[in-house]
N, C-alpha and C positions, 0 to 999 in steps of 0.2 A: 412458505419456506422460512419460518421463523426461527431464526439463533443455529443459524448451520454457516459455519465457515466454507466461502467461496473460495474454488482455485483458480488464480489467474492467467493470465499471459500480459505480460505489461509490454506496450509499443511506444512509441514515439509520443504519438497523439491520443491516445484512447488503451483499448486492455480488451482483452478479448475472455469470455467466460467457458474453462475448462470443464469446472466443476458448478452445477450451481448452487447458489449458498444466497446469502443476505450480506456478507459482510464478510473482511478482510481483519487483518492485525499488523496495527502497528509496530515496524519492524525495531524501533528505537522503544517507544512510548508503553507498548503492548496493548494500548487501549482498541477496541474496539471500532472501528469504520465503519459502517452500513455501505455499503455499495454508491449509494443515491448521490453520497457527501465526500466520494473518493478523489482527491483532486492533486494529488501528490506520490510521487514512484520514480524508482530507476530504475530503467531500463536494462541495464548492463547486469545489474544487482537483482534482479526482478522484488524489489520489497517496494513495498505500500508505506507509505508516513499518513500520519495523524494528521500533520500542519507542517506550513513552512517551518516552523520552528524545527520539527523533529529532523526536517530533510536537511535543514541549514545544520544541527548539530552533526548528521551522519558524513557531512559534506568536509566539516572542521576535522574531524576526526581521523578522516581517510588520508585527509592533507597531511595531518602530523605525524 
């Protein structure tokens, strides 16, 4: 299942797979996630980040 966008369900502790795919997108970044390397999301927001960075940006953002 190479280069198909997976649909998620994001929880608390883990995600559960809707749709299967190989990878997600970053909800800030836009860049590309492989599933394996997923280790960032909210839950409330259901989006996927790239890195702390992107989640720490989306975090400033919400704040202001």
């Amino acid at each position: 299942m190479k280069n198909k966008l997976a649909k998620l369900k994001y929880m608390p502790n883990n995600f559960k797979i809707i749709e299967e795919g190989d990878h997600v997108i970053c909800a800030i970044s836009k860049k590309i996630i492989p599933l394996e390397n997923l280790n960032y999301w909210n839950v409330e927001k259901q989006e996927a980040y790239f890195s702390y960075v992107e989640s720490s940006i989306k975090r400033e953002k919400d704040n202001n």
